[in-house]
Structures are given as C-alpha cells and as structure tokens.
RODO-2510 file (C-alpha; in nm, 4 decimals, decimal comma):
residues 307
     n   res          X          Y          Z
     1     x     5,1346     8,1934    17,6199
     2     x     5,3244     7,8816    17,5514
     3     x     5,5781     7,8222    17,3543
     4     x     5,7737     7,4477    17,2794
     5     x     6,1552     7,4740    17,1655
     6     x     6,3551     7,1676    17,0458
     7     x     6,6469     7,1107    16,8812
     8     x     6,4819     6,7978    16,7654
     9     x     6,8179     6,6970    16,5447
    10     x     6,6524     6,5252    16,2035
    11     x     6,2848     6,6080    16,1809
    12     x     6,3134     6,3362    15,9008
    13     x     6,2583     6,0674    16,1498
    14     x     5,9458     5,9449    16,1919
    15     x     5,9606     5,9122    16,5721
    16     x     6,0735     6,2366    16,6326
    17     x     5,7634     6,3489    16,4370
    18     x     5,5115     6,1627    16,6808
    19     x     5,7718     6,2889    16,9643
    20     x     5,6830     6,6385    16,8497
    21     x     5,3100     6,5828    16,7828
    22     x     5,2830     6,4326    17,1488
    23     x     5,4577     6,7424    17,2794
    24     x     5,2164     6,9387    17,0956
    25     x     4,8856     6,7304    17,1924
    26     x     4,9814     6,7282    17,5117
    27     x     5,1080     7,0618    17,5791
    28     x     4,8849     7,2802    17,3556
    29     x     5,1758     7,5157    17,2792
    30     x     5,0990     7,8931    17,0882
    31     x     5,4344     7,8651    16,9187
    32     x     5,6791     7,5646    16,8651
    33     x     6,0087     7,6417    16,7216
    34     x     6,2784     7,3789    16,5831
    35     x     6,6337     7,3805    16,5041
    36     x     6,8478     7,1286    16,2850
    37     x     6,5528     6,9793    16,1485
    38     x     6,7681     6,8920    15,8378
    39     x     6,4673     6,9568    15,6504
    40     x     6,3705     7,1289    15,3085
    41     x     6,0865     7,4498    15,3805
    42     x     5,8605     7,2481    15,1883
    43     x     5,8785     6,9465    15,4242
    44     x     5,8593     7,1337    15,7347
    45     x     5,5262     7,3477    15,5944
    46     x     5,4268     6,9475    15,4963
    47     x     5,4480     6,7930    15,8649
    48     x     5,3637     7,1500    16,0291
    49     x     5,0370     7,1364    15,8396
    50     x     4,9598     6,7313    15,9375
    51     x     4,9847     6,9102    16,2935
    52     x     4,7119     7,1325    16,2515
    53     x     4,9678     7,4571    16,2222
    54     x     4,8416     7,6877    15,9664
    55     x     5,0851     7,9829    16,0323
    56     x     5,4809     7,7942    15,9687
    57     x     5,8017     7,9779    15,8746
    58     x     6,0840     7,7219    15,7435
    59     x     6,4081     7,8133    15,6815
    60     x     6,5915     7,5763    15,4752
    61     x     6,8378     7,3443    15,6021
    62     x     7,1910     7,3580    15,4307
    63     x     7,3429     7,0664    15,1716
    64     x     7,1360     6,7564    15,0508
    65     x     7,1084     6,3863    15,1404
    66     x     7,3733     6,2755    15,4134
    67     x     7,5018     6,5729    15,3969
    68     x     7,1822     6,7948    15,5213
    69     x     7,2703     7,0136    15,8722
    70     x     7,0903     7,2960    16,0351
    71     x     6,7110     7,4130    15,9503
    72     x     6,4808     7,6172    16,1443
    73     x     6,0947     7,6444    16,1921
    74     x     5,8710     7,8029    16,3816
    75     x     5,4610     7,7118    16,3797
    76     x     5,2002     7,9113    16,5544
    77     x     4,8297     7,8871    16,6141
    78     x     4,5721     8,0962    16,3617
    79     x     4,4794     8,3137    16,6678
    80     x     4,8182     8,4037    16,7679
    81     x     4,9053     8,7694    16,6420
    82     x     5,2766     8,7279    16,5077
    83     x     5,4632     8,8744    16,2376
    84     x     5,7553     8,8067    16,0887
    85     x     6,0697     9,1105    16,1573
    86     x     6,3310     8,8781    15,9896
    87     x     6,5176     8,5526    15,9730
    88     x     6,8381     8,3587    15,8909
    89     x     6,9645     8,0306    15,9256
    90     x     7,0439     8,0856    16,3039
    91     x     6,7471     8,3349    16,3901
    92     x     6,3555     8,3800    16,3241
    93     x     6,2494     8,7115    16,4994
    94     x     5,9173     8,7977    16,5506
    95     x     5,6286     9,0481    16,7044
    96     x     5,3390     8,9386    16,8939
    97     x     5,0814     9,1793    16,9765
    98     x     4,8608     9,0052    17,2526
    99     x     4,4802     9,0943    17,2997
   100     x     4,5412     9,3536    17,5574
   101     x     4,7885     9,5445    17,2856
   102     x     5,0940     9,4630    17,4221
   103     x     5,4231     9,3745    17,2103
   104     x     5,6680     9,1524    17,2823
   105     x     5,9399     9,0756    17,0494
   106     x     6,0381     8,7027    17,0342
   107     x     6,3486     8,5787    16,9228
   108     x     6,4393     8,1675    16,8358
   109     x     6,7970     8,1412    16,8296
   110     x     7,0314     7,8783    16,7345
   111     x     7,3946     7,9101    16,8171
   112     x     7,6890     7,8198    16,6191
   113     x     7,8232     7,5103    16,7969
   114     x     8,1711     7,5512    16,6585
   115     x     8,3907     7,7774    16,9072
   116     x     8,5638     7,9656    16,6597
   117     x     8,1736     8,0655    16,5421
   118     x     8,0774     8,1858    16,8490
   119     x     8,1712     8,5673    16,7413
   120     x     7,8938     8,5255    16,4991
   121     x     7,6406     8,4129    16,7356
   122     x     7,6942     8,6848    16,9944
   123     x     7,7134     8,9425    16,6641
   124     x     7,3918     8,8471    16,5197
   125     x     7,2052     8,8851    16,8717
   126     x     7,3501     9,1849    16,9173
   127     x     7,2418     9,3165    16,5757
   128     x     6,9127     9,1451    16,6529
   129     x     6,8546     9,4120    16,9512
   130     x     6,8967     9,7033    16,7098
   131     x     6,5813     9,5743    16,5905
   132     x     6,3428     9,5182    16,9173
   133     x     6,1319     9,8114    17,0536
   134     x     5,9568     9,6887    17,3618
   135     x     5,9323     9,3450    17,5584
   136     x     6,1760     9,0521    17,4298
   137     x     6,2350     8,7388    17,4864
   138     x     6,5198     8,4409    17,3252
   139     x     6,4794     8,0754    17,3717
   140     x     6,6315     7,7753    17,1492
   141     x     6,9797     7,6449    17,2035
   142     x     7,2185     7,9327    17,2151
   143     x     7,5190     7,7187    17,2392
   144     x     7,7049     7,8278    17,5140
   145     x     7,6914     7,8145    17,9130
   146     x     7,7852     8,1384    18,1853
   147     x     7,9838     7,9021    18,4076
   148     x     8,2088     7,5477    18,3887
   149     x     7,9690     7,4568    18,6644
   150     x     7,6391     7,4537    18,4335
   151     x     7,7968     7,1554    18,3078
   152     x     7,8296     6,7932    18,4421
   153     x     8,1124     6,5931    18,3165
   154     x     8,3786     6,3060    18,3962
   155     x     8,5397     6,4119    18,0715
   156     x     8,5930     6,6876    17,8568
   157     x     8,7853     7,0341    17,9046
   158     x     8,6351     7,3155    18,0653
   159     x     8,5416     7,6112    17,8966
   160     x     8,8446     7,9250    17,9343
   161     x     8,6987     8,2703    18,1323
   162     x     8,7492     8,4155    17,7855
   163     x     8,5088     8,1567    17,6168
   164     x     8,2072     8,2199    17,9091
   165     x     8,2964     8,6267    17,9387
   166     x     8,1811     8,6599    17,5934
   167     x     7,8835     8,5006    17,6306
   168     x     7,8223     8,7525    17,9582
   169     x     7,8851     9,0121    17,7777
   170     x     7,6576     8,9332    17,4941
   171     x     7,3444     8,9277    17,7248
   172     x     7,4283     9,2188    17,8850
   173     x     7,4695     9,4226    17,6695
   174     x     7,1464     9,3165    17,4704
   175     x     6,9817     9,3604    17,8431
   176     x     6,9071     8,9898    17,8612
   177     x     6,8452     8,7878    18,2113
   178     x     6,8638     8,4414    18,1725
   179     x     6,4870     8,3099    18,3159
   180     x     6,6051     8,0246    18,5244
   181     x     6,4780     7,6620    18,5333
   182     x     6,2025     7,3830    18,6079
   183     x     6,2874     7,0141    18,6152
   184     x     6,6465     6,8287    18,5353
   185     x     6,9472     7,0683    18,5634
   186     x     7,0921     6,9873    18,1986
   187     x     6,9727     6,9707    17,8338
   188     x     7,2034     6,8371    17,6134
   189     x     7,4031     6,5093    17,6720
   190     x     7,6653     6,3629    17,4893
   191     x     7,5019     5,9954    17,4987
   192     x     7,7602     5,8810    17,5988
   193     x     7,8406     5,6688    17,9480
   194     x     8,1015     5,6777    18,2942
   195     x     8,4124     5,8536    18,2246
   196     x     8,2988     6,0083    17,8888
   197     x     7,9479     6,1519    17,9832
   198     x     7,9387     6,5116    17,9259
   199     x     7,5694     6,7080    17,9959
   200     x     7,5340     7,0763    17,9689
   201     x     7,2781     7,3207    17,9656
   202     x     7,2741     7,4347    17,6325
   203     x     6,9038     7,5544    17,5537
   204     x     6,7846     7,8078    17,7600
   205     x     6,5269     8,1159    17,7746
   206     x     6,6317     8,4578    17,8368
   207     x     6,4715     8,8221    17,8672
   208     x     6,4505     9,1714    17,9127
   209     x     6,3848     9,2997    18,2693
   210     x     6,0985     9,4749    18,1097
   211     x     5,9095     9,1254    17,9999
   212     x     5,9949     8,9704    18,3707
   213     x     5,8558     9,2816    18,6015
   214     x     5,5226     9,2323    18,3031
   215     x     5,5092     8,9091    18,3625
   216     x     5,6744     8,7792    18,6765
   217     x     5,5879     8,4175    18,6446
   218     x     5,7249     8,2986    18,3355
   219     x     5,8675     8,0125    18,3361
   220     x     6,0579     7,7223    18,1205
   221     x     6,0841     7,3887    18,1649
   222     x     6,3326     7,1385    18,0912
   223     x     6,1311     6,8439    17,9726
   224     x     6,3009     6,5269    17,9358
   225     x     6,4591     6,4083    17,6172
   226     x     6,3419     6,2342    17,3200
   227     x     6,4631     6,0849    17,0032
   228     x     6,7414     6,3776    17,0466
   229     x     7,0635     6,4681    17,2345
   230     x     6,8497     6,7509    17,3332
   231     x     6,5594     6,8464    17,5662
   232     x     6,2555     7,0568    17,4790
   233     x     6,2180     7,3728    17,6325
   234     x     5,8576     7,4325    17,7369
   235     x     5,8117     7,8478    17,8036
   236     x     5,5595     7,9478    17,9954
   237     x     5,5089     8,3586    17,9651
   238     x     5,2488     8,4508    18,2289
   239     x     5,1341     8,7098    18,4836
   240     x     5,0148     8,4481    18,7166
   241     x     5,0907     8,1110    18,8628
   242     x     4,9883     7,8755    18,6172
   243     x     4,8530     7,5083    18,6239
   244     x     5,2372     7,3790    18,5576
   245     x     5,3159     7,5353    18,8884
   246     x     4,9464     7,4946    19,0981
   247     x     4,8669     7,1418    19,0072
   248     x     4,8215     6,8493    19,2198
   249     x     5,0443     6,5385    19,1725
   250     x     4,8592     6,2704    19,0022
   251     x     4,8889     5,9317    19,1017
   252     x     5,0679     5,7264    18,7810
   253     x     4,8183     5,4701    18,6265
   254     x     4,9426     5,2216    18,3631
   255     x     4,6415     5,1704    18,1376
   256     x     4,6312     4,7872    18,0206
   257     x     4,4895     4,9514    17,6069
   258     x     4,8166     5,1399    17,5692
   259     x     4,9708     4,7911    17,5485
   260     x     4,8115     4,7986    17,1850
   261     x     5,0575     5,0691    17,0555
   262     x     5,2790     4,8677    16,8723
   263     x     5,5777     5,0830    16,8914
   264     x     5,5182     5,1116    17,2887
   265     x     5,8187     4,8412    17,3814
   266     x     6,0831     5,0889    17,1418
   267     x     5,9530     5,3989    17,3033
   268     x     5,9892     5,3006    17,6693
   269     x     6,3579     5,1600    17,5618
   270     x     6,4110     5,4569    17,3818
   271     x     6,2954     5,6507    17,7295
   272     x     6,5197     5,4477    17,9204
   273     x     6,8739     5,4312    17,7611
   274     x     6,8759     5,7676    17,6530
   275     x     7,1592     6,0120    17,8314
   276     x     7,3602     5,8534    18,1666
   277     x     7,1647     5,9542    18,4485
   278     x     7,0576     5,7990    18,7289
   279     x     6,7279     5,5834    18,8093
   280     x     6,5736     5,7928    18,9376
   281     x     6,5535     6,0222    18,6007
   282     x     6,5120     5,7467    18,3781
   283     x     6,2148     5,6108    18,5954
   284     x     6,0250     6,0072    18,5659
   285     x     6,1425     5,9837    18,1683
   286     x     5,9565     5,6431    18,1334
   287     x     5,6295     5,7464    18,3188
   288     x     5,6058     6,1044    18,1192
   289     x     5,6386     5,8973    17,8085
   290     x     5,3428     5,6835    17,9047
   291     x     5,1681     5,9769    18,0188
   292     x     5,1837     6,1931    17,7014
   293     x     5,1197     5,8357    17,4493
   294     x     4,7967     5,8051    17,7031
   295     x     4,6955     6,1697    17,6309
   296     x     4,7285     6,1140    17,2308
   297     x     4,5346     5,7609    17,2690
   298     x     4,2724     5,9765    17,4962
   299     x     4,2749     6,2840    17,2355
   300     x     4,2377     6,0299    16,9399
   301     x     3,9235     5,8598    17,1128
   302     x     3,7688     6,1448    17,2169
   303     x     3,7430     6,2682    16,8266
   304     x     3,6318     5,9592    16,7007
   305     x     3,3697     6,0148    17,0166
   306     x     3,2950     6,3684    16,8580
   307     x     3,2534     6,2075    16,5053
***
C-alpha cells in the first residue's frame, strides 16, 4: 500500500495542484493525505474528484480570505477498504481492512506548530490510541523532532530536553517507533539562505512494533520539495522489498517535446531555488521534476492513444 503525505501549504494554488496530480500520476498512491490546504470541504471534494478520487474526507480549513490557515484531506482509491473512526482539525483516523482481513489503523496527523500547543498535540495522540485495536500507523507533519541534531541550522535556538522529552514520551507511551528514512535527511526548510537557513525534519511516519514485525519493509520517503516549505512523504507499507528499493538506476533522458510545456522554464526555477542546499540536491530536484512532467506528458498520450 502507498500512501502520499504533504503539507502542501495553500492547495489554492494552481501549481501546487499539478504538483500534487504529478505526485499522484506518477506514484499511484492508495491514500494521499494533506494538511493546511487552506481550503473549504467543498473545494477539496472539487479538485480530489478532477483527480480521479472518489472516496475524499475534507475537513474545513479555519477563517476566510487572507485569513484562511489549517485544512485537512485525505483521498483514497474506490478499492481501498477504509472507514472513517473520527476526525478533527489536526487528525483523520481511519481502518483499513486489506484483502487478506487484516486491520490496520491509520492515523494523519498534523501538529500544532506553536510550542505552547504542543500539550495538545501529544494529548490528542494519546487519546487517539484509546481508540486503535490492532496494527497502526501515523504519518503527516507532527511538528516536533526527538533530538537538536535532526535539525540543520546556522541560526535559530535549539530545542530545551524538556521540549524533545515530551515528544519521547508521547510515542512511547502510544507504542510508536518512528520508521526511519529514504532520500534527503530534512523536510521542512525555512527558505531562507547562509546564516539564517534552518531545515528540520518535521514530517515523519511512525508505528506500532506490531505493523513493523507484519510488515518489515515499510518504508517512507522523503521526496523533494515543491511549491511548499515542505516535502512529501511517500509510505510504502509492505511485506517485501518493493520496486522503490529493487530498481535499476535509469539513465536521465531530456526529451526535446517536454520543451512544449509552457510552464516548464517556472517549474525547473521553481526546482532550483527552492530551500539552501547544495548542488548536488538541487541538480536530483531538477531531474525528478523533469521526470515526473515526462510521466504526466507520457500518461496523457497514452489515453489519447487508448481513445
């Protein structure tokens, strides 16, 4: 099963739209789950359905116009066996029972980024627990980091033992292991550059010890960031080792037709300038942002093919 989490940060915007639907095209995700899309329910069921979602839970975002902040969503395919245990505008909890009959509980979560909310986070998973019965697993961006060295920064103040003990605390006692990573070390940057770049890792999966020993290859990857301070997380929740970790490398082609995308110029810019890392990372950022415009061009033309 695959599952795409984002804090996409203004689903509003019409490139973080095709940034999502590129994810999706490309990735062919079960679930996708979004937080602070600043959007009404009735928007989000709007540009879940122009996705080919039929099953989409919104939860409203909070104020109107400029003012608009949080929002969550989750979509998931018709043959995916969820349903809804209960939501709130920092949670959407939900059972899946596979085609073998097993349940596993799935949690997004979206922390409170204000410090003197974190209480409330940590509460509400906690409370959440009280209502799993099996296999569980959290992903979105929980807001908070286990150590000062999960962050990178020139800047900034680091967080007290206090601050990262509750956090600790929080996943133990809900029985949560924290699932690791694939890809960059950090998913949130502040944008900005030298002495005040700050870049954390923010968004992460967790799980029960229960869901690992079932299924000892999960994984999630960092992917790299678009039109938002924050990556996508791509879970992977599997038994075996899966094509993301089997795979040959590819050798990069530039195809001469996706010079014909009119917006490709502001999307390799866009791939380029975003965060303050090194070549290196921008140079991988620019070729998976061909890649996945070359998989929507090659999806597009093989359904006009089909036609």
């Amino acid at each position: 099963m695959k599952t795409i989490s984002w804090n996409c940060r203004w689903l509003g915007n019409l490139n973080a739209v095709r940034t999502l639907q590129r994810l999706t095209t490309t990735e062919d995700p079960e679930i996708v789950f979004l937080m602070e899309t600043r959007r009404k329910a009735s928007e989000i069921r709007r540009t879940g359905t122009n996705m080919g979602y039929r099953n989409i839970l919104a939860v409203d975002c909070r104020g109107e116009g400029k003012a608009r902040g949080g929002g969550l969503a989750m979509f998931w395919k018709e043959d995916t066996n969820l349903e809804i245990i209960s939501y709130s505008l920092n949670h959407i909890l939900e059972k899946l029972v596979d085609v073998e009959n097993n349940t596993t509980f799935i949690t997004g979560f979206y922390g409170f980024p204000e410090e003197q909310n974190k209480k409330r986070s940590w509460d509400l998973l906690i409370q959440l627990k009280a209502e799993v019965n099996g296999h569980w697993i959290c992903f979105g961006d929980l807001n908070a980091i286990t150590s000062n060295s999960k962050k990178k920064r020139r800047g900034g103040v680091d967080k007290t033992v206090e601050q990262l003990d509750s956090f600790i605390q929080c996943l133990n006692q809900c029985g949560l292991v924290d699932l690791g990573y694939l890809g960059q070390s950090y998913t949130w940057c502040n944008g900005r550059q030298d002495e005040a770049n700050i870049q954390e890792r923010l968004d992460k999966g967790v799980a029960t010890q229960s869901l690992i020993d079932e299924w000892p290859t999960t994984t999630v990857r960092h992917m790299h960031r678009h039109e938002s301070d924050h990556s996508p997380l791509l879970i992977h929740v599997s038994r075996q080792q899966h094509e993301d970790n089997r795979k040959k490398k590819r050798v990069f082609r530039f195809k001469e037709h996706l010079t014909r995308d009119h917006n490709m110029a502001y999307h390799l810019k866009d791939a380029w300038t975003q965060g303050g890392e090194g070549f290196e990372c921008k140079l991988e950022r620019v070729k998976e942002t061909i890649t996945a415009i070359g998989t929507e061009y090659g999806s597009i033309k093989k359904r006009i093919a089909d036609t």
